[in-house]
C-alpha positions in Angstrom: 163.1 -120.7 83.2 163.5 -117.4 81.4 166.9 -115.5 81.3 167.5 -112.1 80.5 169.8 -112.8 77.5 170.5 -115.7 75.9 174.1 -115.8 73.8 174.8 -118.1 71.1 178.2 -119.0 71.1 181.0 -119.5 73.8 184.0 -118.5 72.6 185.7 -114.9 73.1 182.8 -112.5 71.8 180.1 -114.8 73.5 181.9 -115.4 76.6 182.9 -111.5 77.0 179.0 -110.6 76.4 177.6 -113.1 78.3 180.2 -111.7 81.6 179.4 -108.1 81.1 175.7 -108.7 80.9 176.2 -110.9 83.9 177.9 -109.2 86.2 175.4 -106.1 85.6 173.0 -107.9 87.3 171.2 -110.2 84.4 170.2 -113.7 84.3 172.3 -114.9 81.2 172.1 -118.5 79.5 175.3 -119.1 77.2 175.0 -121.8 74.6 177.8 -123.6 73.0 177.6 -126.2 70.7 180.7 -127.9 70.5 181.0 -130.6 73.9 184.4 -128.3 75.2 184.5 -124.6 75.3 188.1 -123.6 73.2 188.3 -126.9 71.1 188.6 -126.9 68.2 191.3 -124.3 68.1 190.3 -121.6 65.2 193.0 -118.7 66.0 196.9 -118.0 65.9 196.5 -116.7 69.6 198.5 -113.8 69.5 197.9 -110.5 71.2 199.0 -107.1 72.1 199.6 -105.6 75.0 196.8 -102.8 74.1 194.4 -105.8 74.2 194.9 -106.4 78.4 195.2 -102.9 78.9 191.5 -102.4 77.0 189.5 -105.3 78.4 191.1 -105.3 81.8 192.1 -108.8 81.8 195.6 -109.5 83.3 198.4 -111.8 81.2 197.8 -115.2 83.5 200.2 -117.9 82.9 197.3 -119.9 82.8 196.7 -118.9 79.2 199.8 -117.0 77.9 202.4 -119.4 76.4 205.2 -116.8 75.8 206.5 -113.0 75.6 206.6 -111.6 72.6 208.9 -108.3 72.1 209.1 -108.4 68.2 207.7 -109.3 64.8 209.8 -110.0 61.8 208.1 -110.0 57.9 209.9 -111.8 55.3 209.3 -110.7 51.8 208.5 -113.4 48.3 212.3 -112.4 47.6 214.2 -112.0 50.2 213.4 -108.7 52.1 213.2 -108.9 55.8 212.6 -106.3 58.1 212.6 -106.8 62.3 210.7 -104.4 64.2 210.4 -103.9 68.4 207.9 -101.3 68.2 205.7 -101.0 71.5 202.8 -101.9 69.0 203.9 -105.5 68.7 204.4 -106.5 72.0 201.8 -108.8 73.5 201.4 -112.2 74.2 200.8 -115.3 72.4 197.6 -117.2 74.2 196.9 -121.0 74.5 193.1 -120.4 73.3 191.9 -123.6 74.8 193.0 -122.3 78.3 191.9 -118.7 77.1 188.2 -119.5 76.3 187.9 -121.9 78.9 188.6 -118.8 81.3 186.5 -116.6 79.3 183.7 -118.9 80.0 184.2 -119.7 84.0 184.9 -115.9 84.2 181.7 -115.6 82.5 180.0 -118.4 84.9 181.4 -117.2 88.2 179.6 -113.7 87.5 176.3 -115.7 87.5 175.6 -116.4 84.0 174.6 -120.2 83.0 176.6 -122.4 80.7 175.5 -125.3 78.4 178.0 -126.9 75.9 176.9 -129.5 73.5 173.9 -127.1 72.8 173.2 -125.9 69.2 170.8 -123.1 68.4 168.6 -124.0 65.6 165.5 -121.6 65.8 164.5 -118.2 67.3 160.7 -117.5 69.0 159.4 -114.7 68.0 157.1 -112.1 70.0 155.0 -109.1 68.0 158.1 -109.5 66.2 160.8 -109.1 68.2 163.1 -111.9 69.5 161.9 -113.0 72.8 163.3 -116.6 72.8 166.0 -119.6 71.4 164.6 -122.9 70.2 167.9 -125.3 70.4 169.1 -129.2 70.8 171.1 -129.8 73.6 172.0 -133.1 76.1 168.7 -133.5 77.0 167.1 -133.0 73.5 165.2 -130.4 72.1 163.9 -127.5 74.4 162.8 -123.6 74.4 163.7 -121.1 76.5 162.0 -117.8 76.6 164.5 -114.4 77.1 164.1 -110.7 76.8 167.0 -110.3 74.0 169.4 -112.5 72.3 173.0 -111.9 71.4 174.7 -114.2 68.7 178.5 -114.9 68.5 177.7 -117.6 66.7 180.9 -116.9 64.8 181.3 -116.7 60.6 178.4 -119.0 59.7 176.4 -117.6 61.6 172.7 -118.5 61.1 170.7 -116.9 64.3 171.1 -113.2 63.2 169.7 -114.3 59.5 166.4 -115.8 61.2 165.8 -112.4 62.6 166.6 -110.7 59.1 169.9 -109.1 59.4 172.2 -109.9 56.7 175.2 -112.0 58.0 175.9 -114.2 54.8 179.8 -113.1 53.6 180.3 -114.4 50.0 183.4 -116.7 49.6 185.4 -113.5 48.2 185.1 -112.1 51.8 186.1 -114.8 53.3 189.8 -115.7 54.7 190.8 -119.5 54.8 192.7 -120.2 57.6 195.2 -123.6 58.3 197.7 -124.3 61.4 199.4 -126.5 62.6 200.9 -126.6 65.9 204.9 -127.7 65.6 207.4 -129.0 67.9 210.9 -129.5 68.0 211.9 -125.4 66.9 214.9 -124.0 66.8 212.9 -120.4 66.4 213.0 -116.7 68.4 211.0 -117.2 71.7 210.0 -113.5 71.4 209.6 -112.8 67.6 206.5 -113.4 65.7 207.6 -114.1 61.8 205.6 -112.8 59.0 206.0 -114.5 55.5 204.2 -112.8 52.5 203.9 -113.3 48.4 202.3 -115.8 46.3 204.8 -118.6 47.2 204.2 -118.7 50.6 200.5 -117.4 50.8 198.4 -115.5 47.5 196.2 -112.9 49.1 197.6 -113.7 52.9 200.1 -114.0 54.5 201.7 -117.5 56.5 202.8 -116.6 60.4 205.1 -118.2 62.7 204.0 -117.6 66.5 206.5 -119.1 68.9 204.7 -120.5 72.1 208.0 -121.6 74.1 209.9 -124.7 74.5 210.3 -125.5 70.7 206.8 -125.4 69.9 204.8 -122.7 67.9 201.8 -122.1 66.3 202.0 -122.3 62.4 199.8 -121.6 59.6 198.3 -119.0 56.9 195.5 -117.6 55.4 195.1 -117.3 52.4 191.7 -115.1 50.4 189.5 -117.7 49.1 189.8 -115.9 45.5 193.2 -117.6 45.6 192.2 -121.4 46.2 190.9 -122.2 43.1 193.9 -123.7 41.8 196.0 -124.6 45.4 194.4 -124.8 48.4 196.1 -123.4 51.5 196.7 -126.6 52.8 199.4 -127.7 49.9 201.2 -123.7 50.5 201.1 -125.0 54.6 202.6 -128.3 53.9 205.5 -127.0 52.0 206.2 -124.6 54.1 206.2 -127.4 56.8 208.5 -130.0 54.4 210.9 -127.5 53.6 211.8 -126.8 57.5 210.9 -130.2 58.8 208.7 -129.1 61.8 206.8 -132.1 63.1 203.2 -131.9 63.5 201.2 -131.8 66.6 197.5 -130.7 65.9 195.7 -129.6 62.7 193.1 -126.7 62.8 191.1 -124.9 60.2 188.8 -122.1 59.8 187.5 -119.1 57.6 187.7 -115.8 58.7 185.5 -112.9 57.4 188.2 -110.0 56.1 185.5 -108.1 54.7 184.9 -105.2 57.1 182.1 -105.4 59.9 178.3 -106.4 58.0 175.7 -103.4 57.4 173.6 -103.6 61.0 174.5 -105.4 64.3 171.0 -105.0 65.8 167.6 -105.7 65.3 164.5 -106.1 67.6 165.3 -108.3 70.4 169.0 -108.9 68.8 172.5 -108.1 68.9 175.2 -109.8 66.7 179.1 -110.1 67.8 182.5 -110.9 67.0 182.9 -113.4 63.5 179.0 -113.1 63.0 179.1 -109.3 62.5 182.5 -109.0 60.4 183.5 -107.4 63.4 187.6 -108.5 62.3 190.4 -106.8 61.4 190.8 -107.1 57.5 193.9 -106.4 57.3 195.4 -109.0 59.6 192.4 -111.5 60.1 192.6 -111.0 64.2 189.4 -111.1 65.9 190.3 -111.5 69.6 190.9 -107.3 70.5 187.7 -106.6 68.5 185.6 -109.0 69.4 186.3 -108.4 73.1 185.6 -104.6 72.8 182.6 -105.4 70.9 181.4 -108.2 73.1 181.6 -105.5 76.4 179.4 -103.2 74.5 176.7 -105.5 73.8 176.6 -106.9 77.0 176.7 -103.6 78.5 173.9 -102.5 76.1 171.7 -105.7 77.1 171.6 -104.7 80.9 170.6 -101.4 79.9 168.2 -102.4 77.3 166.5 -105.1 79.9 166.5 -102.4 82.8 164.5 -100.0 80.1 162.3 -102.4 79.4 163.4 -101.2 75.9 164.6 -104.1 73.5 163.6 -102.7 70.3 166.0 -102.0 67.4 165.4 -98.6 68.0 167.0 -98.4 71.6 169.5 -101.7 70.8 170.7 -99.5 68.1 173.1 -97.4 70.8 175.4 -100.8 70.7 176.3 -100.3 66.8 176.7 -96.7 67.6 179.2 -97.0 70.1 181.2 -99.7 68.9 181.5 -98.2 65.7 182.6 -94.9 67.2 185.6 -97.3 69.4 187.0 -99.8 66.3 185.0 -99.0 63.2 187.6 -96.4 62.1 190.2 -98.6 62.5 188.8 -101.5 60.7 187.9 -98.9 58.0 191.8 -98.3 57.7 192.6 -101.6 58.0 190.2 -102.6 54.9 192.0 -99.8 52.9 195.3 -101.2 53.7 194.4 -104.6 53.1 192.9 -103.6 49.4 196.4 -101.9 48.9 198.1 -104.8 49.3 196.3 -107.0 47.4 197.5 -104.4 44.6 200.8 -105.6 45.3 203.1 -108.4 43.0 206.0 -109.7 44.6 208.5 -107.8 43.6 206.7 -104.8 44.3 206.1 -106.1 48.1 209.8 -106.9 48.5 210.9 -103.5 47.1 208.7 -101.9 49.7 209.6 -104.0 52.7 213.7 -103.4 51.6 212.6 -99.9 51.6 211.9 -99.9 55.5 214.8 -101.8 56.0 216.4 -100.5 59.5 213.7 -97.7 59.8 211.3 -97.5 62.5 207.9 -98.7 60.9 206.0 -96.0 63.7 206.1 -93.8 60.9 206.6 -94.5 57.3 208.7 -92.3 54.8 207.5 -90.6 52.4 210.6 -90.1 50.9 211.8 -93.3 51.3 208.5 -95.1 50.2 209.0 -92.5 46.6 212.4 -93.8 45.7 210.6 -97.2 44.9 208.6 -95.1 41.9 212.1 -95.2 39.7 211.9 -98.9 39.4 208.5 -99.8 40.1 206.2 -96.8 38.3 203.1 -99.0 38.6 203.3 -98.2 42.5 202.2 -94.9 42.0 198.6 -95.7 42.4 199.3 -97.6 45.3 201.6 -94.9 47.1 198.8 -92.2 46.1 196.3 -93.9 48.4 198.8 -94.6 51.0 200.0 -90.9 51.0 
């Protein structure tokens, strides 16, 4: 059979494509090469309200473990601030449920759905991608397709075989641990924040409450800064010191880089992990990757109705999703590079300089006071300012 689209990869950005292409009236084929759609567990699962509002999806209790109203960040040395800002309120999600529900969403608009399938090659048509070679249940097989999108996540290897450049180098990357806890005693409605080199060099280690004494812990931690420690021995101590038992282990790397140089190519779109498409300053993916995802499936129906697959036409998807996150990933990246300026104490100073003010808008004043006991800040501030 040939499809329309084939999409490599069935988590959020594959499963969001693979909808919006199908419910435009394709014939989509979705690929997935792990046996269960959501397992294993790569993400914190927390979101904002902005997120629903965006993609149109509605809170279920199906996959939303708890409220959240508020986010804490503790300093290295002591500095905490607490913030209710509408910005922070969202949800935390149960990704197993949540990608599962991607994927039947995704299935119920007519596309197809094969798990324990893993893309290994691409056919290729005067040139353009016209086709997946992969290994699935019943062994090797081909299927033909007008275009392909891959959210085959941060190792990607599809979008490389048709010559875009998806490789991140390890200083891009973001190494991710978490452990889901139970037995709590923590804020059902606060996400905690924990930053500086004791709890997490170049990252930052997060608490996400999911409800009845169990939350989602873990960090991330640049992989510049696991030469000496890995992130697992800063997790573990963290763990030790509070004496959360241990339910499940996950691990991951997350691209922090900023989006890669070009998304499209003939006969090829790339999404979510695979196209750096994550927030660098907090590692999230899940808002992104779903506004990106819509895009590119929105782009394949129009590309296949054309009869237009070229990089030339498929080029309208980089445009536009560029034009809806790429400004604020850009500002995130500049943010993120600030605070990798940052030693402890300077961090600490600056978060017991917000200190009961509302963080919608930061002080100039208040942020210059610093400068008297911390000069080297002035670069810092200068960029900020």
């Amino acid at each position: 059979m040939k499809y329309d689209v084939v999409v490599i990869g069935g988590r959020v950005a594959g499963s969001t494509a693979a909808y919006h292409a199908a419910r435009l009236g394709l014939s989509v084929l979705l690929l997935e090469r792990n046996p269960e759609i959501g397992t294993p567990v790569q993400c914190a699962g927390g979101v904002s309200d902005s997120f629903f509002k965006s993609t149109g999806l509605k809170p279920l209790p199906e996959f939303t473990c708890t409220r959240i109203r508020a986010a804490a960040v503790n300093g290295p040395l002591g500095a905490r601030i607490v913030t209710e800002n509408p910005v922070v309120r969202g949800y935390i999600l149960e990704r197993k449920s949540f990608d599962k529900y991607l994927a039947l969403r995704a299935a119920e608009a007519g596309a197809d759905v094969l798990t324990m399938s893993i893309a290994g090659d691409l056919i290729f048509r005067e040139g353009s991608v016209s086709g997946v070679v992969f290994r699935g249940p019943d062994g090797v097989q081909e299927v033909e397709c007008g275009m392909v999108i891959a959210a085959d996540g941060v190792q990607s290897s599809i979008a490389r075989k048709a010559g875009l450049e998806t490789g991140f180098r390890p200083a891009d990357l973001c190494s991710c641990v978490q452990y889901e806890v139970a037995g709590m005693d923590v804020d059902p409605e606060t996400m905690e924040f924990y930053f500086g080199s004791r709890f997490a060099p170049s990252g930052y280690l997060w608490v996400f409450p999911k409800g009845e004494g169990r939350a989602n812990v873990g960090l991330g931690i640049r992989r510049k800064s696991c030469s000496e420690r890995g992130p697992l021995s800063y997790l573990n101590r963290f763990m030790e010191e509070r004496g959360f038992k241990r339910i499940e282990f996950n691990a991951g790397a997350v691209p922090v880089c900023g989006p890669i140089e070009r998304t499209f190519t003939d006969g090829l779109l790339v999404v979510g992990d695979a196209a750096g498409q994550v927030d660098p300053l907090t590692g999230g993916g899940i808002h992104v990757a779903a506004e990106c995802a819509k895009i590119a499936g929105e782009v394949a129906a129009e590309a296949i109705e054309s009869g237009r697959v070229d990089g030339r036409f498929l080029s309208r998807y980089e445009m536009r999703w560029r034009k809806k996150v790429g400004k604020n990933l850009e500002r995130s990246l500049k943010f993120r590079k600030i605070l990798d300026g940052l030693g402890d104490e300077e961090l600490n100073a600056l978060l017991k300089s917000l200190e009961g003010k509302d963080l919608s808008s930061i002080s100039k004043i208040s942020l210059l006071r610093i400068l008297k006991d911390y000069p080297s800040m002035l670069r810092i501030l200068r960029d900020i300012l």
